[in-house]
Backbone as ProteinMPNN parsed JSONL, in Angstrom:
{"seq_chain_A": "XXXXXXXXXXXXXXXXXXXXXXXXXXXXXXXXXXXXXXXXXXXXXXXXXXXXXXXXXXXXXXXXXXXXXXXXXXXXXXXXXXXXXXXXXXXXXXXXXXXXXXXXXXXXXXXXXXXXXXXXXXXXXXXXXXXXXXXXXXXXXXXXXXXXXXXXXXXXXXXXXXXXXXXXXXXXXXXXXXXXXXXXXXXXX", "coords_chain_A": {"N_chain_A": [[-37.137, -23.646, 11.862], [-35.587, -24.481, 14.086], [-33.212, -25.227, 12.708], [-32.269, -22.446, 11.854], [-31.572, -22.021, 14.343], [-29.578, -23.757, 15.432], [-27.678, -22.737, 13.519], [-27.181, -20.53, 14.573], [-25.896, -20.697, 16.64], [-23.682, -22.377, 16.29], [-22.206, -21.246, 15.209], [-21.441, -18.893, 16.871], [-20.2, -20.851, 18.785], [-18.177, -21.665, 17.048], [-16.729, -19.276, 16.559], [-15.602, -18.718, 19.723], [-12.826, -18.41, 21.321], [-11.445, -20.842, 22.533], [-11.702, -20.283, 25.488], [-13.777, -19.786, 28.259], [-16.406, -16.625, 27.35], [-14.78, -15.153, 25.977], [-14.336, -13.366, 22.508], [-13.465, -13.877, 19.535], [-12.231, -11.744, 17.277], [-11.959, -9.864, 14.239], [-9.989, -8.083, 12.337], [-8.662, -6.134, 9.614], [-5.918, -6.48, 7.705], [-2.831, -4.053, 7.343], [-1.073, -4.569, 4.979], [-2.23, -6.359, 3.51], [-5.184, -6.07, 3.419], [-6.755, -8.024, 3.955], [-8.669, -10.119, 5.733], [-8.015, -11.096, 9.877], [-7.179, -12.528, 12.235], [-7.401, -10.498, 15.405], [-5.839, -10.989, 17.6], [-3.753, -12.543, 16.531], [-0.097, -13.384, 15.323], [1.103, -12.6, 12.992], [0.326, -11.62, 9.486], [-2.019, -14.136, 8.503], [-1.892, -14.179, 5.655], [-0.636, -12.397, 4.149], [2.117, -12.25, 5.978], [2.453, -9.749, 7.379], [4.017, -8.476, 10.204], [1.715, -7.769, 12.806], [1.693, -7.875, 15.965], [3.919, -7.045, 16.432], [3.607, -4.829, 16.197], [2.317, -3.111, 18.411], [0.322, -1.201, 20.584], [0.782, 1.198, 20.098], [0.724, 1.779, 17.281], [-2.599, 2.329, 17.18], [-2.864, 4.929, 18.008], [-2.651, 6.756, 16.76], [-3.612, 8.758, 13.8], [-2.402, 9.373, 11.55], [0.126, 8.678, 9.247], [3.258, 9.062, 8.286], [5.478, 8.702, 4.873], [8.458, 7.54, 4.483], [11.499, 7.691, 2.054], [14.128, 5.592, 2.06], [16.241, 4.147, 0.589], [16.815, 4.614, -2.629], [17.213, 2.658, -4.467], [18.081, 0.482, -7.219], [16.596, 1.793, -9.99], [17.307, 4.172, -10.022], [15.811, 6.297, -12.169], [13.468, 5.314, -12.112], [11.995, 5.791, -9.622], [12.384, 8.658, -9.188], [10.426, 9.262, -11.19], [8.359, 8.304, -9.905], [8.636, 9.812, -7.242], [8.23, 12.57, -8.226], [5.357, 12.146, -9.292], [3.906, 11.48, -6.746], [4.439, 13.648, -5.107], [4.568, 15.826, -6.949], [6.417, 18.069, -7.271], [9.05, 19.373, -9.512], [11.65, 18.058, -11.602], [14.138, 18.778, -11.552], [14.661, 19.057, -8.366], [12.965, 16.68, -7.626], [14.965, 14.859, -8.225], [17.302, 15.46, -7.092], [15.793, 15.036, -4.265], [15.848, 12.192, -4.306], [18.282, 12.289, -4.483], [19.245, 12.443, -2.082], [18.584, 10.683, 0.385], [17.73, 10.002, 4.259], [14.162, 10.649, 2.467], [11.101, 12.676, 3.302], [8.453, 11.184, 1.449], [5.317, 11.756, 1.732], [3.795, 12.851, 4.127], [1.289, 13.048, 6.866], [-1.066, 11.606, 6.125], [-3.415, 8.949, 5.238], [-3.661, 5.482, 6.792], [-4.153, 3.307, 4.786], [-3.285, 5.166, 2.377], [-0.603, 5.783, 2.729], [0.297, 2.847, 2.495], [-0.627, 2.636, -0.185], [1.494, 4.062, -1.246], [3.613, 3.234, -0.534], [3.671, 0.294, -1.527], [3.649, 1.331, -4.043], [6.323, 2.415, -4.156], [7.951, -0.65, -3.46], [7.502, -1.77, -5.519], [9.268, -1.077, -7.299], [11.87, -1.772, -6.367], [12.357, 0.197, -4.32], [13.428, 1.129, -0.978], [11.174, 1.69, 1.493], [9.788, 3.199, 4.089], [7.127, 3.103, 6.782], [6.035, 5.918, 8.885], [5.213, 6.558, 12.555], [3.311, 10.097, 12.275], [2.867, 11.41, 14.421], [5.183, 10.731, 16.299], [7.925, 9.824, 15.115], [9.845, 7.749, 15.77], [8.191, 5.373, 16.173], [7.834, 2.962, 13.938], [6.1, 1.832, 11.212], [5.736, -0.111, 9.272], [8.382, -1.207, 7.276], [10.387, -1.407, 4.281], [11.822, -5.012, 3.713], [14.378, -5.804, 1.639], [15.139, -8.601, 0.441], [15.565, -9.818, -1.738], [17.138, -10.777, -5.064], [18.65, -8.627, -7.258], [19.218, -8.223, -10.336], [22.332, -6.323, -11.003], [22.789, -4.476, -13.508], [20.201, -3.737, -14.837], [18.028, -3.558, -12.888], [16.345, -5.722, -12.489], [14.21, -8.529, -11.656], [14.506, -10.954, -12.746], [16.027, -13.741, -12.469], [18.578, -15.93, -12.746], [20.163, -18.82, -12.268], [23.253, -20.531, -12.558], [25.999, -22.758, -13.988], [29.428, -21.443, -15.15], [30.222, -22.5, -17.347], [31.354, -24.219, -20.477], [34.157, -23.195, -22.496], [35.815, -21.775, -25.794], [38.148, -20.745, -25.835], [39.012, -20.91, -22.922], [38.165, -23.753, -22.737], [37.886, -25.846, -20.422], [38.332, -24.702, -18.149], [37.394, -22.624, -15.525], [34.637, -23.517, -15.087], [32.955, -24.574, -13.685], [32.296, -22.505, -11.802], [29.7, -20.972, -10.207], [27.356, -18.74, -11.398], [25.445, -15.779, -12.006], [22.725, -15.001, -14.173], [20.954, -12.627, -15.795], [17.291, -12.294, -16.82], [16.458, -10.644, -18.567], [17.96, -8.055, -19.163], [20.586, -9.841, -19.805], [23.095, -9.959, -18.899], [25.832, -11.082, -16.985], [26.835, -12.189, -13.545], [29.209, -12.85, -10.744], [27.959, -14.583, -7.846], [28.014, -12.844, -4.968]], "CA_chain_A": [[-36.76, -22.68, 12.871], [-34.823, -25.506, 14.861], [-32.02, -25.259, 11.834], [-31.464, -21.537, 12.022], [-31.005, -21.55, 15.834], [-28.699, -24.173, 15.717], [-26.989, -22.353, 12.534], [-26.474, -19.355, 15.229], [-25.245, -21.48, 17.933], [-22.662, -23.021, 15.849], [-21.177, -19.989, 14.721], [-21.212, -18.709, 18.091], [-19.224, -21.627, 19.118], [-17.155, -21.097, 15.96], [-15.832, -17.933, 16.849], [-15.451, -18.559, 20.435], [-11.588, -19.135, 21.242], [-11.406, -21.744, 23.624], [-11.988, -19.694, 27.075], [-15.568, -19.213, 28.714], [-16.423, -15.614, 27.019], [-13.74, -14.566, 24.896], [-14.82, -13.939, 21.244], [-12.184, -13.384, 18.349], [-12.318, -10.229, 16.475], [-11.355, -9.688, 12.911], [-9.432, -7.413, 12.056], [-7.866, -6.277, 8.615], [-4.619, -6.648, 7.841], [-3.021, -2.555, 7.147], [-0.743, -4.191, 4.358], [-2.974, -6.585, 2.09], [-6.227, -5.767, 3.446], [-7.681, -9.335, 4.319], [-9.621, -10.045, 7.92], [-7.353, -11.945, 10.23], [-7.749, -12.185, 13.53], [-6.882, -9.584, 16.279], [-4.801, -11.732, 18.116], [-2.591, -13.172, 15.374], [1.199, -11.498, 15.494], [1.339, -12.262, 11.674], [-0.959, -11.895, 9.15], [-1.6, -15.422, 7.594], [-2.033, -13.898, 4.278], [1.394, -12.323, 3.389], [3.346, -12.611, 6.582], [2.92, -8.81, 7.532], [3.963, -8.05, 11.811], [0.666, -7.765, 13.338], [1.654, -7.993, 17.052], [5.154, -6.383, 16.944], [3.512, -2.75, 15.867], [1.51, -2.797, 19.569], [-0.837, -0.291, 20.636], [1.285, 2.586, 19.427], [-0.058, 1.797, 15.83], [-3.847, 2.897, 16.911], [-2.924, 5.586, 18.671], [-2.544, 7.947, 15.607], [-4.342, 7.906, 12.626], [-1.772, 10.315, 10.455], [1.425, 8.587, 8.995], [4.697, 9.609, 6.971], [6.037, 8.022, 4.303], [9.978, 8.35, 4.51], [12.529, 6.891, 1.107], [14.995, 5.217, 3.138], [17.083, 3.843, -0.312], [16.367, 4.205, -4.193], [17.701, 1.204, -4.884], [18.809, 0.445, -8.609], [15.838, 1.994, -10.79], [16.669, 5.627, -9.758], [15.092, 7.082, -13.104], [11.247, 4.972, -12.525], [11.826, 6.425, -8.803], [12.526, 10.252, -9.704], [9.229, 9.391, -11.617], [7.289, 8.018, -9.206], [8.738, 10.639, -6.442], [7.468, 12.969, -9.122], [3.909, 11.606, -9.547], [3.513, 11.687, -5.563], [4.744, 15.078, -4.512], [3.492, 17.214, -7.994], [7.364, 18.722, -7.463], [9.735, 19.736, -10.418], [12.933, 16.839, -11.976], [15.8, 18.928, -10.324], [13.74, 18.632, -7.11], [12.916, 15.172, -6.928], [16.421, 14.116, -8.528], [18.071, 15.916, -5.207], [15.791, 14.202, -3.21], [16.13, 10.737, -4.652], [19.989, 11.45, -4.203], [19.653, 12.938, -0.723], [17.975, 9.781, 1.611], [16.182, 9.578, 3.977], [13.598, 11.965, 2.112], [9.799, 12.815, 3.302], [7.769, 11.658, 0.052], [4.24, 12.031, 2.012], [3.117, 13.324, 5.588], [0.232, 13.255, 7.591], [-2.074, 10.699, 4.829], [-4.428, 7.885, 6.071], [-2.962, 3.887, 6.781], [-4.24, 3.246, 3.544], [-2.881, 5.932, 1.706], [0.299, 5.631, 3.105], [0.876, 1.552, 1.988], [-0.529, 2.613, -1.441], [2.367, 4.903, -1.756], [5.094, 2.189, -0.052], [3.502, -0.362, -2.379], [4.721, 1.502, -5.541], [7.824, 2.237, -4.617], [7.912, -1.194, -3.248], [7.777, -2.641, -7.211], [10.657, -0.754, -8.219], [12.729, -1.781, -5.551], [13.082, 1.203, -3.299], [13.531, 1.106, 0.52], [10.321, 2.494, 1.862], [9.368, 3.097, 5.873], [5.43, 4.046, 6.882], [6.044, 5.898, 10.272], [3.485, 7.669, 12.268], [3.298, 11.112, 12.306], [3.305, 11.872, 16.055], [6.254, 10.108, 16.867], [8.965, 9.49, 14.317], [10.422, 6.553, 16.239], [7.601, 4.407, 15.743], [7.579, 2.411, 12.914], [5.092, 1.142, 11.148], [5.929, -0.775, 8.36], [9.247, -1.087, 6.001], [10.669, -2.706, 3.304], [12.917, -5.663, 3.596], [14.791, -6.281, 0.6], [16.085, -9.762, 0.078], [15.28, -10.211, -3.049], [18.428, -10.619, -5.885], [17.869, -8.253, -8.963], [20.271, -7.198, -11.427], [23.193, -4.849, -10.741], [22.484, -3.222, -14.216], [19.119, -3.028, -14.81], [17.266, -4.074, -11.534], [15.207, -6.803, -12.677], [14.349, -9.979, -10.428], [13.851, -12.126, -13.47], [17.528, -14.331, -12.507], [18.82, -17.601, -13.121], [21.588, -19.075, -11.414], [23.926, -21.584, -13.279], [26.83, -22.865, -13.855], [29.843, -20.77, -16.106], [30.345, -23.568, -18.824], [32.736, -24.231, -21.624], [34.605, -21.636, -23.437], [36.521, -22.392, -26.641], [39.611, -20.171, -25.59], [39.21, -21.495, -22.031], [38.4, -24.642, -22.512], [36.89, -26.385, -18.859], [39.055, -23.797, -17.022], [36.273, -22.054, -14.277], [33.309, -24.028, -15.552], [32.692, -25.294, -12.043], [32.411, -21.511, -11.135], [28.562, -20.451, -10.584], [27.225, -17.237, -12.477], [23.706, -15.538, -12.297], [22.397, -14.073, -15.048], [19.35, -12.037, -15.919], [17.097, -13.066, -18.178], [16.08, -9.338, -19.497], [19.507, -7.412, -20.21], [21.542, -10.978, -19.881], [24.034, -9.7, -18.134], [26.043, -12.199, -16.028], [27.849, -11.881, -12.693], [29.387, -14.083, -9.68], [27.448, -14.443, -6.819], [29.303, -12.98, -3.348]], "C_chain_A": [[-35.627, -23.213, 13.736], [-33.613, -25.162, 13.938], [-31.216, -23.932, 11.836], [-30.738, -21.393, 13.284], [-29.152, -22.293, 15.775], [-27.213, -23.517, 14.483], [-25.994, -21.465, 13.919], [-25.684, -20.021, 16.373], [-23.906, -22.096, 17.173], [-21.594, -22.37, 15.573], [-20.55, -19.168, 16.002], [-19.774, -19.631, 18.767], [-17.883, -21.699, 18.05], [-16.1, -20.212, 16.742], [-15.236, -17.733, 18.127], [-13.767, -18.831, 20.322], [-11.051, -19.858, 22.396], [-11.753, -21.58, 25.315], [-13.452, -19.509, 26.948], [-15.782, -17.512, 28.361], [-16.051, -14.554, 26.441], [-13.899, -14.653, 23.561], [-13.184, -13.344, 20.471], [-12.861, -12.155, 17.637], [-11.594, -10.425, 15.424], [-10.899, -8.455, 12.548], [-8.712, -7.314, 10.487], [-6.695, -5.48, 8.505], [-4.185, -4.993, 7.062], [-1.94, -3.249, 5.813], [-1.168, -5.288, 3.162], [-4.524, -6.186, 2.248], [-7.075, -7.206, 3.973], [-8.26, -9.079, 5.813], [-8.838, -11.235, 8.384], [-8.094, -11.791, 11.574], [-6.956, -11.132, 14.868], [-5.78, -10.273, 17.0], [-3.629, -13.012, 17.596], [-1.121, -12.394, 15.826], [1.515, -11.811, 14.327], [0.255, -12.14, 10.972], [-0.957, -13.31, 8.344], [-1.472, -15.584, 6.314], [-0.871, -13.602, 3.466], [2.127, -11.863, 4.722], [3.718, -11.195, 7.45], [2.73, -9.213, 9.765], [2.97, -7.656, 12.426], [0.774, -7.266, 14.684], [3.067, -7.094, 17.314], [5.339, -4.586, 16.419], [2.968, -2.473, 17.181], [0.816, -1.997, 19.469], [-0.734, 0.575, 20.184], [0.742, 2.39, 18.004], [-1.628, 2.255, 15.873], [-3.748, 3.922, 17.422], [-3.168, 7.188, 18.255], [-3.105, 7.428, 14.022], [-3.563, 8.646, 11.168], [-0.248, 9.437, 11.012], [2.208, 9.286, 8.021], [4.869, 8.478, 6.448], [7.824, 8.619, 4.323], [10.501, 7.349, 3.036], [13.672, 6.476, 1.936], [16.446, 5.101, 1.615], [16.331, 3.858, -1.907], [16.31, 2.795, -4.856], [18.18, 1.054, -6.832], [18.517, 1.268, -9.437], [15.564, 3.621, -10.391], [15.865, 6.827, -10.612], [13.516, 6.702, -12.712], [11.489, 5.854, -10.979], [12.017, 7.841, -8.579], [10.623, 10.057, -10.056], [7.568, 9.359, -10.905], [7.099, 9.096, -7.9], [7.723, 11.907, -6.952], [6.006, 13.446, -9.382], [3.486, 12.064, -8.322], [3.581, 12.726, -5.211], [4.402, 16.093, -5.261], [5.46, 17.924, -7.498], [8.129, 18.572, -9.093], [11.178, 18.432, -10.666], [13.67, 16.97, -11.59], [15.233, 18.611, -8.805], [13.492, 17.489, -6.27], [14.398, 14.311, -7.207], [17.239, 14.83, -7.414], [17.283, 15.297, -4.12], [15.543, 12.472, -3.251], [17.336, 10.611, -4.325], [20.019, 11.697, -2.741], [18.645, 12.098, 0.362], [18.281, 9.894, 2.716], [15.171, 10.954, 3.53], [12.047, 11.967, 2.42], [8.807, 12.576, 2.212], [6.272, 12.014, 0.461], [4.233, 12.189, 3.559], [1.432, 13.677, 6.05], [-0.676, 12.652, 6.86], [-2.121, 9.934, 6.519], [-3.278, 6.819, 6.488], [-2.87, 3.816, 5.489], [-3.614, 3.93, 2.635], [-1.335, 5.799, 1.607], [1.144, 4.096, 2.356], [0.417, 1.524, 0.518], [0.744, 2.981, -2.103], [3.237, 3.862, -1.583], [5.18, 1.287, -1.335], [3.872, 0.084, -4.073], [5.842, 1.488, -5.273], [8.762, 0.654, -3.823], [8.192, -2.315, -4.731], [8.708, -2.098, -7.655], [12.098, -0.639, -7.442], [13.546, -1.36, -4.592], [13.187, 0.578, -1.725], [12.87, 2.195, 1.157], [9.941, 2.357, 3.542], [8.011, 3.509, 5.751], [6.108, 4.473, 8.556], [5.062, 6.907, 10.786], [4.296, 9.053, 12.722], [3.615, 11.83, 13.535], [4.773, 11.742, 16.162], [6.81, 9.092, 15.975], [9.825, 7.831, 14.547], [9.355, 5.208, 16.185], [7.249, 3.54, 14.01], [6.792, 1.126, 12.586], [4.785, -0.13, 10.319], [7.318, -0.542, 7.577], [9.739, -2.137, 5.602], [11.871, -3.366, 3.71], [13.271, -5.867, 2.096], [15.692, -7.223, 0.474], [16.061, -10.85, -0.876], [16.78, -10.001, -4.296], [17.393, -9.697, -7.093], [19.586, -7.74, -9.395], [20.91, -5.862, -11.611], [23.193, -3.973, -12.261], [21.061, -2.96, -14.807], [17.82, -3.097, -13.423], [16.571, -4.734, -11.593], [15.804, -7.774, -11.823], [14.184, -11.486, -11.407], [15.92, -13.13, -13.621], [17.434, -15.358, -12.408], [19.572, -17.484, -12.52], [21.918, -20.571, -12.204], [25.177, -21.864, -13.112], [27.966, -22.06, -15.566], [29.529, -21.458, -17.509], [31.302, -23.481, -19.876], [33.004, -23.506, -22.334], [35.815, -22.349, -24.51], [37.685, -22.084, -26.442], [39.621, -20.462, -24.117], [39.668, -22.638, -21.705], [37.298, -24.639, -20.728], [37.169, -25.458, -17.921], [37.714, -22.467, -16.265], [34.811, -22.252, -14.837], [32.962, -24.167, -14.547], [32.008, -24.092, -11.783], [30.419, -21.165, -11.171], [28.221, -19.282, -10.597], [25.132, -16.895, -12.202], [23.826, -14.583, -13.34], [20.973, -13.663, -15.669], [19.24, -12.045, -17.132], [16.754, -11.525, -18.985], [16.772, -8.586, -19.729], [20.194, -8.88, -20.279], [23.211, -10.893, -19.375], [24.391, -10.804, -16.96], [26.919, -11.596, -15.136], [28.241, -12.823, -11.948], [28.595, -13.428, -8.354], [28.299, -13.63, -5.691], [28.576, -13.651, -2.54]], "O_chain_A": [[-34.75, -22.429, 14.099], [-32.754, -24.651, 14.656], [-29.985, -23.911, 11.826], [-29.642, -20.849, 13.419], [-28.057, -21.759, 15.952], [-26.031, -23.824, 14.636], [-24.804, -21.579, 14.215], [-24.709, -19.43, 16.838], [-22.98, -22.21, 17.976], [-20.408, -22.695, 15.631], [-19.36, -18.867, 16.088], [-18.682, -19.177, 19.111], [-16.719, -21.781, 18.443], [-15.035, -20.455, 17.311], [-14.404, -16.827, 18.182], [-13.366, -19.421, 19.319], [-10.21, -19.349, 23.138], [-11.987, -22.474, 26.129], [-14.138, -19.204, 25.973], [-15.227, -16.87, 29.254], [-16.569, -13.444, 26.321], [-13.709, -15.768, 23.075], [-12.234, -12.663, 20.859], [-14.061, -11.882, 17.626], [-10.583, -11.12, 15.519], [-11.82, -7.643, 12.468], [-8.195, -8.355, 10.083], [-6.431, -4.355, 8.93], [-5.012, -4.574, 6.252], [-1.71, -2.225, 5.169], [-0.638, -5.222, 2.053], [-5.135, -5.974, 1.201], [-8.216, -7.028, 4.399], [-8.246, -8.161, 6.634], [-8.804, -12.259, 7.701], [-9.129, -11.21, 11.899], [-5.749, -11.304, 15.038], [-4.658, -9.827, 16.761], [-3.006, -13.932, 18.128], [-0.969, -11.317, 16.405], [2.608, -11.272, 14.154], [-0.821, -12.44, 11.49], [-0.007, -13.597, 7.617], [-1.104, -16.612, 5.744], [-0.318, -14.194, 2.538], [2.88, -10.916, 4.495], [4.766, -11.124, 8.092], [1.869, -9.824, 10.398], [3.405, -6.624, 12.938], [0.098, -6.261, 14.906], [3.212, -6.505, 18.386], [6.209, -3.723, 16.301], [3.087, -1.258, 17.343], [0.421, -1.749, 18.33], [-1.715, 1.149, 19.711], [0.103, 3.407, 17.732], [-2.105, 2.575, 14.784], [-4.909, 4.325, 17.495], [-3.558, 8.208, 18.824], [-3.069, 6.372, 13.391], [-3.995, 8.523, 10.022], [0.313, 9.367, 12.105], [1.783, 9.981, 7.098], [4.63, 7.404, 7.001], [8.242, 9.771, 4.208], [9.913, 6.275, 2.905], [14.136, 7.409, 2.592], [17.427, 5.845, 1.64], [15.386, 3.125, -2.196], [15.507, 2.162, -5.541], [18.677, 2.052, -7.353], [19.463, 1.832, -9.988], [14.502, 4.243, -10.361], [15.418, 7.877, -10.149], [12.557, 7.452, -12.893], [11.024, 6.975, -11.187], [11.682, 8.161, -7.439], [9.74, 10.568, -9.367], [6.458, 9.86, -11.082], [5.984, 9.358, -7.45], [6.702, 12.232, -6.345], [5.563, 14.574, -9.595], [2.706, 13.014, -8.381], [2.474, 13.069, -4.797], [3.996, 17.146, -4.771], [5.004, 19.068, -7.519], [7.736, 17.656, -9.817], [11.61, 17.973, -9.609], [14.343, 16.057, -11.112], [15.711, 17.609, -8.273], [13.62, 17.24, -5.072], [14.808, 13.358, -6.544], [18.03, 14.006, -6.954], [17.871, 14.996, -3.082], [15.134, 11.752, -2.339], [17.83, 9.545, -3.954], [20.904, 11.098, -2.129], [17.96, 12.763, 1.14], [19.511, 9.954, 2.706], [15.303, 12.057, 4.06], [11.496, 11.129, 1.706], [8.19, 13.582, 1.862], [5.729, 12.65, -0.442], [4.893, 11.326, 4.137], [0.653, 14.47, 5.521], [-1.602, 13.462, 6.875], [-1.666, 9.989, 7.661], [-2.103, 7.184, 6.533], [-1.839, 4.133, 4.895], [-3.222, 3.151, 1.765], [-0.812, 5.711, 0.496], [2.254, 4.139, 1.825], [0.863, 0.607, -0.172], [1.134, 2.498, -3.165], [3.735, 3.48, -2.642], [6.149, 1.273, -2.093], [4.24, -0.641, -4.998], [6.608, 0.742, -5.882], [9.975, 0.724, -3.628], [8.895, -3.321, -4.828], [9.181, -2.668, -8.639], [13.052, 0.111, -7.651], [14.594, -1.777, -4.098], [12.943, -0.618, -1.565], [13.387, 3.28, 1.421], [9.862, 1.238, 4.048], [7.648, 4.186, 4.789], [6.571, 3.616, 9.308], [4.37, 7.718, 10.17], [5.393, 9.165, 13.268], [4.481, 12.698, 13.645], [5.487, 12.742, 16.097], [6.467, 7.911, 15.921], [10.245, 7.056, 13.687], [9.837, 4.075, 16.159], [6.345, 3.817, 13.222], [6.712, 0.023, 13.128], [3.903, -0.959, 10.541], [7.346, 0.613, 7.154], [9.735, -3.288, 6.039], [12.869, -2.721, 4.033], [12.328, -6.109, 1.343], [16.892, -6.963, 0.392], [16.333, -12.05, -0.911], [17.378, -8.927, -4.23], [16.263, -9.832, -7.561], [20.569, -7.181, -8.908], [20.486, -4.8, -12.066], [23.589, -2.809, -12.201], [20.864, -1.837, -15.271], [16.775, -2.446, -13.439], [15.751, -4.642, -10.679], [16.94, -7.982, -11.396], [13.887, -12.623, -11.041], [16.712, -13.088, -14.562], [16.41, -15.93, -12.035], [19.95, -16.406, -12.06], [21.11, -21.479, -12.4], [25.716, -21.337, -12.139], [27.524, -22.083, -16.715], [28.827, -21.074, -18.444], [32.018, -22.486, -19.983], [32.109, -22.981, -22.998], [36.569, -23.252, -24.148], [38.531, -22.921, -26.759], [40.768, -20.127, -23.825], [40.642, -22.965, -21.028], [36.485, -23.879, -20.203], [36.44, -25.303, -16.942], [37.408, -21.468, -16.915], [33.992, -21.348, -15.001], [32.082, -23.307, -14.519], [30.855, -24.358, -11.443], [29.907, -21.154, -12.29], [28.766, -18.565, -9.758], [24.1, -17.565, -12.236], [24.642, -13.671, -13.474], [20.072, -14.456, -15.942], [20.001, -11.944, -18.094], [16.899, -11.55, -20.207], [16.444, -8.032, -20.778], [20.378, -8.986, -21.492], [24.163, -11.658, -19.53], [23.563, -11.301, -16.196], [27.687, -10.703, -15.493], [27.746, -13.907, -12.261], [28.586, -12.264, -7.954], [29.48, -13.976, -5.66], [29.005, -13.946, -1.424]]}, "name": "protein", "num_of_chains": 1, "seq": "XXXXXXXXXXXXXXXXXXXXXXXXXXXXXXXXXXXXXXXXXXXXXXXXXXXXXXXXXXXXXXXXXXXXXXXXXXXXXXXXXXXXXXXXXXXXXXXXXXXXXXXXXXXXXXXXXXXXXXXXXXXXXXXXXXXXXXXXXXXXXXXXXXXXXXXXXXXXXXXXXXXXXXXXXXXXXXXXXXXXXXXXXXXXX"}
């Protein structure tokens, strides 16, 4: 009986965070889902802004999804626009070309970073904002990731040019990325 108490007492003291009466709270994170703690301003899991959404993030429980940029892979994103909205190919191919475009309104949290999270793999430029009030934002994508100006893959190397028989050594020095799934090479800027 002595072993559980002190089990609960330990945990107690666990969780406390250094002040006389202040406990920590767990909270999960709105874009992998883990339990962090409320008073984090990242999450420690993947790095998402915690503290720099403030209170305005509970305030509403209905967000938008907005397309901010297609980005390379505008045929899988037609598809995926597509999939989400139940609209017609001329339809979503005018609003894949015409950014920024509404692909969902008024959905859950959840619902909302399922949707980001696809077009998040095919390299679009996705926002979550809430519904009330347009100016709050809730989440979007950074993209600073390199992919391939002709097919958009991230699978890149970076090297050096190398010897050419009608060159010769002449801009070997020069360094070149090239993707490993079309093989297409370019120069860095």
């Amino acid at each position: 009986m002595q072993t559980r108490l002190d089990e609960i007492l330990f945990m107690e003291t666990k969780i406390k965070n250094g002040r006389e009466g202040t406990i920590m709270a767990l909270i999960k994170c709105p874009e992998c889902g883990k339990e962090i703690s409320d008073k984090a301003e990242n999450c420690i899991h993947c790095g998402y802004p915690i503290a720099s959404l403030g209170k305005e993030k509970y305030a509403t429980d209905q967000y938008t999804v907005i397309l901010e940029s297609p980005g390379v892979n505008k045929v899988k994103i037609i598809k995926i626009v597509r999939e989400i909205t139940g609209i017609d190919l001329k339809a979503a191919k005018e609003a894949v070309e015409s950014v920024p475009y509404i692909i969902t309104d008024k959905v859950s949290l959840e619902d909302a970073t399922a949707v980001k999270n696809k077009f998040d793999g095919e390299g679009a430029i996705v926002s979550i904002v809430s519904s009330d009030n347009k100016n709050i934002k809730i989440a979007t994508t950074e993209s600073n990731q390199i992919r391939c100006p002709r097919c958009g893959s991230t699978q890149i190397t970076t090297g050096q040019r190398g010897f050419s028989f009608w060159t010769g050594f002449i801009g070997a020095n020069k360094t070149v990325n090239r993707c490993a799934k079309c093989g297409h090479s370019w120069q860095p800027r």
